[in-house]
C-alpha positions as CSV (number, residue, x, y, z in Angstrom):
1,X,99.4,149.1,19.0
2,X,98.0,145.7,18.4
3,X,101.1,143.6,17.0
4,X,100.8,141.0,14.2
5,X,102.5,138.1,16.1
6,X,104.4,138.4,19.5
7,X,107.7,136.8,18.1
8,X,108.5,136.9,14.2
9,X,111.4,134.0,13.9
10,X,113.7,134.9,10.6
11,X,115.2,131.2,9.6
12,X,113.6,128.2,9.7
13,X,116.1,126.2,10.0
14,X,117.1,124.0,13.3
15,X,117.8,126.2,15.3
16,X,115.1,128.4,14.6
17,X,112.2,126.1,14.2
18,X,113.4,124.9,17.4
19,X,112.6,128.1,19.2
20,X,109.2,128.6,17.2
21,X,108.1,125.0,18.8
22,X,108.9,125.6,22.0
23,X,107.1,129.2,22.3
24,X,104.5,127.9,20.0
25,X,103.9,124.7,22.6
26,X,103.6,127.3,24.7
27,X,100.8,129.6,23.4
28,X,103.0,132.5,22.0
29,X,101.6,133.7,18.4
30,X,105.0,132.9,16.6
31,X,105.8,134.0,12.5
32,X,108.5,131.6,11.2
33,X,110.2,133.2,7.7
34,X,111.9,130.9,6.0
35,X,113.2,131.9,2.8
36,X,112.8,128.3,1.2
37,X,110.1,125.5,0.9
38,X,109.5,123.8,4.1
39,X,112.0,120.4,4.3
40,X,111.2,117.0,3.3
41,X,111.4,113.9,5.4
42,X,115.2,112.3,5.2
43,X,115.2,108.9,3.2
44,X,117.6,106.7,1.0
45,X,121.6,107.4,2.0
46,X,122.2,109.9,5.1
47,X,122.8,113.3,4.1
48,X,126.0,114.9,4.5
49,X,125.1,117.7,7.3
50,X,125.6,115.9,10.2
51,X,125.3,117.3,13.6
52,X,125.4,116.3,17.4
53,X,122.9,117.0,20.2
54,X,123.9,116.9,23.6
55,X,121.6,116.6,26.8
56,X,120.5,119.4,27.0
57,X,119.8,120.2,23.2
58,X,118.0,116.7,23.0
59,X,115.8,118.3,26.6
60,X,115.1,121.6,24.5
61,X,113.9,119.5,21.4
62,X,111.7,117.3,24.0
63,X,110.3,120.2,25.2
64,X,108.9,121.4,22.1
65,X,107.1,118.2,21.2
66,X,108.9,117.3,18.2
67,X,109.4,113.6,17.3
68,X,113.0,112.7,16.7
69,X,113.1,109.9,13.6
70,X,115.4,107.4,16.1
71,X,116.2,104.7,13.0
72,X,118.1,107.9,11.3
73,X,119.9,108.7,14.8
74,X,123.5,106.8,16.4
75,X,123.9,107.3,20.2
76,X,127.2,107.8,21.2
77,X,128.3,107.2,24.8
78,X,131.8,107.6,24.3
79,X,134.6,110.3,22.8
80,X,138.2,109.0,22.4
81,X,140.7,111.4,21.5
82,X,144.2,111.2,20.6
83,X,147.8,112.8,18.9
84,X,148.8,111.0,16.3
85,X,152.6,112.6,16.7
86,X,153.1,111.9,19.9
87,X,151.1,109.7,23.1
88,X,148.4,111.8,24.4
89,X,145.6,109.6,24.7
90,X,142.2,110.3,26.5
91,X,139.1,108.2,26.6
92,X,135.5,110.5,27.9
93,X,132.6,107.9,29.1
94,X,129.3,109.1,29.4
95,X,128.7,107.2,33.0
96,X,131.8,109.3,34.5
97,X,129.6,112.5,34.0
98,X,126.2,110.6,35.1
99,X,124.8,110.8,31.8
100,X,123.3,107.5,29.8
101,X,125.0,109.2,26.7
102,X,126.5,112.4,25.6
103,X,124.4,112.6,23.0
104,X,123.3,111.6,19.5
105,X,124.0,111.9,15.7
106,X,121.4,113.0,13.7
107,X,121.3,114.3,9.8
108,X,120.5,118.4,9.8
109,X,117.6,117.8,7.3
110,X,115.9,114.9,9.8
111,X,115.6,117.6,12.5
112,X,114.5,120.2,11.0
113,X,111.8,117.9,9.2
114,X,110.7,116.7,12.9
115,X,110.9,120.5,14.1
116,X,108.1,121.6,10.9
117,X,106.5,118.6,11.4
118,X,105.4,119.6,14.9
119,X,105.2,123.3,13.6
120,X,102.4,122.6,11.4
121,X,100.1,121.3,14.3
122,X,100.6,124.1,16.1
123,X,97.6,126.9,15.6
124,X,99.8,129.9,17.4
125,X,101.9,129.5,14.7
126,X,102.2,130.5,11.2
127,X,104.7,129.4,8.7
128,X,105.8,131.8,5.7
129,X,107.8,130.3,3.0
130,X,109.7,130.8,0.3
131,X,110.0,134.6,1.1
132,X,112.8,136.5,2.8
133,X,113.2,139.6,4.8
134,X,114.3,143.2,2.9
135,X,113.5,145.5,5.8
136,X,112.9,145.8,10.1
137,X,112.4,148.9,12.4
138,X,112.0,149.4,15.7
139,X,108.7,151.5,17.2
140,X,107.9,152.3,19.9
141,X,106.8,148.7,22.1
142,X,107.2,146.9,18.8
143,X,109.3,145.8,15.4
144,X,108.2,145.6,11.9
145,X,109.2,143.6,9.3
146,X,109.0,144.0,5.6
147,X,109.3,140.7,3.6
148,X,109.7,140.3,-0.7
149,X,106.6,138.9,-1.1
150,X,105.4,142.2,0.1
151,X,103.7,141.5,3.3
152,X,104.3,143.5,6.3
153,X,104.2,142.4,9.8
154,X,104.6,143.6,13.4
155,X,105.9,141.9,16.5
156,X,106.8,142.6,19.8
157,X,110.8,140.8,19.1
158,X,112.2,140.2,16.0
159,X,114.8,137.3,16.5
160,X,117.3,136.4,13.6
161,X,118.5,133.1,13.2
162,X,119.3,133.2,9.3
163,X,122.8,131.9,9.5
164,X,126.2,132.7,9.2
165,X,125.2,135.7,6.3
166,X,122.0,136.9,8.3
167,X,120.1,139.2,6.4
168,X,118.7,140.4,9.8
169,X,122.1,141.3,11.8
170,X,123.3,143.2,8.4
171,X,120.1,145.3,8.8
172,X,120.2,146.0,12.1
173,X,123.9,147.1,11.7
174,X,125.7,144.8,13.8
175,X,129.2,144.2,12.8
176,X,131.2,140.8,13.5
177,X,134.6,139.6,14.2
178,X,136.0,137.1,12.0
179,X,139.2,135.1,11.5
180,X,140.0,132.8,8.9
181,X,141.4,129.7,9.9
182,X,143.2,128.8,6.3
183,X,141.8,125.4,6.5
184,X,139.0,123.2,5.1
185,X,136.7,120.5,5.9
186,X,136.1,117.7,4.0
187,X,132.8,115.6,5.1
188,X,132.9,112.3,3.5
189,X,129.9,109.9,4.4
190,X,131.0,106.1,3.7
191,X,130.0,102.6,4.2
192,X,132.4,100.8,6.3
193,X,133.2,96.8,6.7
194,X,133.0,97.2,10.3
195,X,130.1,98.0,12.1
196,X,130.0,101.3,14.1
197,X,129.9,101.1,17.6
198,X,128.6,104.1,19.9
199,X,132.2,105.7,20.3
200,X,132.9,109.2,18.2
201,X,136.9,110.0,17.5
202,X,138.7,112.2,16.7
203,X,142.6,112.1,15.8
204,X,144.9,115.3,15.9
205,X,147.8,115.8,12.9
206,X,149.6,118.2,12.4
207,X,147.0,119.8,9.2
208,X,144.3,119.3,11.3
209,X,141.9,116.6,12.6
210,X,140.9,113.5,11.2
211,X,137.3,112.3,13.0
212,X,134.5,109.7,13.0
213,X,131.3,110.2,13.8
214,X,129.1,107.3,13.9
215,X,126.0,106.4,12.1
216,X,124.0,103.6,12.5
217,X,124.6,99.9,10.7
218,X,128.0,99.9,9.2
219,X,127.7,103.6,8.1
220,X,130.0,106.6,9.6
221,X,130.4,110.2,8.9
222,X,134.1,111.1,8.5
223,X,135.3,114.6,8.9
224,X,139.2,115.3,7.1
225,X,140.7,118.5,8.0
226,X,143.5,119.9,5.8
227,X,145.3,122.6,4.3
228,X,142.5,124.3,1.5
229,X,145.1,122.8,-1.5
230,X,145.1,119.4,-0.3
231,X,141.2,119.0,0.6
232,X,140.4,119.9,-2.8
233,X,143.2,117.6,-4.4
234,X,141.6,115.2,-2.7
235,X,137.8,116.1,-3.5
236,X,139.3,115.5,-7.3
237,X,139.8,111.9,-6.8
238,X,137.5,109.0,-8.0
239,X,135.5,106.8,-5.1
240,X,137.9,104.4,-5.6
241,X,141.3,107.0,-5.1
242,X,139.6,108.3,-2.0
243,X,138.7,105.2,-0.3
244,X,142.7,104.4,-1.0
245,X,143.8,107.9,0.9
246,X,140.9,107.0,3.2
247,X,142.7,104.0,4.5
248,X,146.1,105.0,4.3
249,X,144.8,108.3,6.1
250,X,142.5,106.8,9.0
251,X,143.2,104.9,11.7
252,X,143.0,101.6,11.3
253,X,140.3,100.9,13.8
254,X,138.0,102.6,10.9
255,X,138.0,99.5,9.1
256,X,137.9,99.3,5.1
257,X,136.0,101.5,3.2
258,X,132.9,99.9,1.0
259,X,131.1,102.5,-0.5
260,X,131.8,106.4,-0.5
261,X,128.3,107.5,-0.8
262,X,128.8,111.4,-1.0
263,X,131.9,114.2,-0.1
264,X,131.7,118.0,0.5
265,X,133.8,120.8,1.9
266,X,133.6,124.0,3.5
267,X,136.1,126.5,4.7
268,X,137.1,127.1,8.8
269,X,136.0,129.9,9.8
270,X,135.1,131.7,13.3
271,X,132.5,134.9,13.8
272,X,131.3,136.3,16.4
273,X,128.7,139.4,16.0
274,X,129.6,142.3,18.4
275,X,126.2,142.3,19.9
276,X,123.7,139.7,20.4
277,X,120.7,142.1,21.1
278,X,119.3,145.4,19.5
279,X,116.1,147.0,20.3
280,X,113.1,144.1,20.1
281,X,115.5,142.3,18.2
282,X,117.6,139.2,19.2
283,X,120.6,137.2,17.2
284,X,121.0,133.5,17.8
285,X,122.5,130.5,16.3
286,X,125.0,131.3,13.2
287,X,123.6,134.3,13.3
288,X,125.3,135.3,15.9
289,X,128.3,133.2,16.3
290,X,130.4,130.5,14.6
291,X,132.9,128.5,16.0
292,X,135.5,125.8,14.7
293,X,134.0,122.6,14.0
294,X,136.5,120.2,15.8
295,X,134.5,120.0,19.3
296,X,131.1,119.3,17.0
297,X,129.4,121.9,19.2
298,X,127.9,124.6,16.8
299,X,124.1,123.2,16.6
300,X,124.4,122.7,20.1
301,X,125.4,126.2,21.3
302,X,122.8,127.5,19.1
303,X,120.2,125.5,20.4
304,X,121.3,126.5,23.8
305,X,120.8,130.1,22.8
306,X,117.5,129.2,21.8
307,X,117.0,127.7,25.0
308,X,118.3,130.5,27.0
309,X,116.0,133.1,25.0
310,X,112.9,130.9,25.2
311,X,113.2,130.9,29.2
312,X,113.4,134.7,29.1
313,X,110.8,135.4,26.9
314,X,108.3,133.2,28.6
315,X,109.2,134.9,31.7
316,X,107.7,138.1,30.5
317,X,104.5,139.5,29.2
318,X,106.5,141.3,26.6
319,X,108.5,138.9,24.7
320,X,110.9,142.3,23.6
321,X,111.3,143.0,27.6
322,X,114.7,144.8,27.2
323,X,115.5,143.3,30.8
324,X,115.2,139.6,28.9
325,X,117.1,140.9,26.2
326,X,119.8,141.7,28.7
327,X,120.1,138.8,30.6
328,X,120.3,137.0,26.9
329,X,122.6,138.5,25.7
330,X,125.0,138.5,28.9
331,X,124.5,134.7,29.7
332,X,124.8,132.9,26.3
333,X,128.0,135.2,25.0
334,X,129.8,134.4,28.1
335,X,129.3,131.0,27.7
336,X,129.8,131.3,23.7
337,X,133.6,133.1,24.3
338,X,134.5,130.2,26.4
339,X,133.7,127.8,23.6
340,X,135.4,130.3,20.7
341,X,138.2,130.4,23.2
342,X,138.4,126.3,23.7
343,X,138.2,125.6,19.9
344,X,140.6,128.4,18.9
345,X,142.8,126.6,21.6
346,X,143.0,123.1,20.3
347,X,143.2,124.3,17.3
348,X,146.5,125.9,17.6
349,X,147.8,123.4,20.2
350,X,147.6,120.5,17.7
351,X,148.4,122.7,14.5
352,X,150.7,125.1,15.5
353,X,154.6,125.1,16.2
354,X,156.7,122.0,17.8
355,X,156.6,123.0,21.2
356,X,152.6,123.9,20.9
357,X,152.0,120.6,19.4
358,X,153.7,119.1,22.4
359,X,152.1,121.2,24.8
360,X,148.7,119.6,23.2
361,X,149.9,115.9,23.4
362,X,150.6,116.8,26.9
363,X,147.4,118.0,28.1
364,X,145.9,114.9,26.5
365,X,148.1,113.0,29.1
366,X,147.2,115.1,32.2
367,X,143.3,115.1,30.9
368,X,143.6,111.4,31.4
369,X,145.1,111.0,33.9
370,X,142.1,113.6,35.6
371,X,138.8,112.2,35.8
372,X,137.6,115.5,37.7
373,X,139.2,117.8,35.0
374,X,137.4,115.1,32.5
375,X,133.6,115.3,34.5
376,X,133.9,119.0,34.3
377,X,134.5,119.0,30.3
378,X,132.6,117.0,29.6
379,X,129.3,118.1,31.5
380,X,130.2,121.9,30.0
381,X,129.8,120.6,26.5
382,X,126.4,119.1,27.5
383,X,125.4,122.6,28.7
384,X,125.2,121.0,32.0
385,X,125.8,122.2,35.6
386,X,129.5,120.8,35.9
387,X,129.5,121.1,39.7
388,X,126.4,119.3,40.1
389,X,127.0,115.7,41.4
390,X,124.1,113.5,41.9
């Protein structure tokens, strides 16, 4: 049976126009279904979706051909980390691990924009908007699936990166795992006095973590975790009130606040889908898994799914090769437990009991005081070899 496309790509978003450039650069005949218009080009103040890409995210971008907008991105060479109850302390340089910098900081909307951008110069591929997916089944060397706008069409892999709420894993009768954290997250971009260097931080209390991530000129992105009641107290308050708890809040090495230029918030929580893989179909991204924000490493794991399911597919002649599916699914939830399992651990260190919080400022002394045990971190999180040396 002649198929429609050989991959159909449910979510245009980052993480899945990622994948649809990269097979797309490649010669595949990719269908992207994205359920809103295509994005516009960032401008004006930054948004407030913020994300990081590490090494090898920024490699999987590079690969696809996209143009990254570089005046809307901050590098950052440098992660300092630290207990505000007690003296753990512990400072991550990028030349330690061999790497020019861990990565940068780059608005949501300015990536996806690049991603579409390149998308729409690619012939092999074909962009359907403003439509989303009602049904999919599997037949025989092949999976259809059936939109709103009433189109119909066939691939040989259906892959589903449509978020945390994806229509495609619900269909396809996954089930997921969930726990609530009881906490939010309140993102607050602001205009600073000082300018920001190329150092991200992050603070542990008691209610959570207060961090900075940079943004270039004298702008940062500043992430406040608390208790749900007190995060939305907060979210009450005038510019001028916040800027006030801001400061008294904050480190000091933040600087005074000039402008608050936008706040939202989101509850913590974690998901993970019980299987990554059906027949000719594949979860990735938020689709598949979400983790606790504190390590900033969400986009990247889902990019390194893409990653991971790119290199299989374009190994095979059948892009649903159930032997690719396979080795997807087993290499990228392996490494995806050991991230659920390092977030969930901070988390609890540094916001659980007494004696867990001490435990945590404890193991910020000791990760100091390792450089080894600080390479190897810190060359995981860039979803590098951490026993390669140069």
């Amino acid at each position: 049976m002649q198929q429609d496309h050989d991959i159909i790509i449910i979510g245009g978003g980052m993480v899945g126009a990622a994948l649809a450039a990269r097979l797309g650069k490649s010669g595949r005949r990719v269908a992207l279904i994205e359920r809103g218009a295509p994005p516009k080009a960032a401008e004006g103040d930054y948004d407030l979706r913020i994300s990081s890409l590490n090494k090898r995210s920024l490699e999987f971008i590079e690969a696809s051909g996209a143009q990254l907008p570089l005046e809307r991105t901050a590098a950052f060479r440098h992660i300092e980390v630290w207990n505000q109850e007690g003296t753990g302390h512990s400072l991550f340089s990028a030349r330690d691990s061999d790497l020019e910098q861990f990565g940068l900081f780059i608005e949501n909307i300015a990536l996806q924009y690049a991603l579409w951008q390149r998308l729409e110069n690619m012939p092999s591929v074909t962009l359907y908007t403003d439509t989303t997916l009602v049904a999919t089944l599997a037949s025989g060397r092949g999976r259809t699936v059936e939109l709103d706008n009433g189109k119909t069409l066939s691939a040989e892999l259906v892959v589903g990166a449509d978020g945390a709420n994806s229509k495609l894993r619900e269909l396809a009768g996954i089930d997921i795992a969930t726990h609530d954290y009881r906490q939010r997250a309140m993102i607050i971009n602001v205009e600073t006095a000082l300018p920001q260097q190329d150092v991200s931080w992050q603070c542990f209390t008691p209610t959570g973590p207060l961090a900075m991530l940079p943004l270039p000129g004298h702008r940062a992105s500043l992430v406040w975790y608390d208790e749900p009641n007190a995060i939305q107290a907060r979210e009450a308050l005038d510019d001028d009130a916040l800027m006030d708890a801001i400061e008294a809040a904050f480190p000091k090495r933040l600087g005074s606040i000039t402008r608050v230029v936008a706040r939202a918030s989101f509850p913590i929580k974690r998901q993970h889908a019980r299987s990554y893989t059906a027949k000719r179909l594949a979860l990735m991204g938020d689709a598949a898994h979400v983790v606790h924000p504190l390590a900033g490493q969400g986009l990247n794991i889902g990019l390194h799914d893409a990653d991971t399911l790119a290199e299989q597919i374009l190994k095979h002649v059948d892009a649903g090769d159930a032997s690719a599916l396979q080795h997807y699914e087993w290499h990228r939830r392996l490494a995806n437990q050991a991230m659920i399992a390092a977030t969930d651990g901070f988390h609890h260190l540094f916001t659980g009991a007494k004696p867990l919080r001490q435990l945590g400022d404890l193991s910020l002394h000791l990760a100091e005081r390792l450089p080894l045990a600080k390479r190897l971190m810190m060359r995981q999180a860039n979803g590098l070899n951490p026993f390669k040396w140069r």
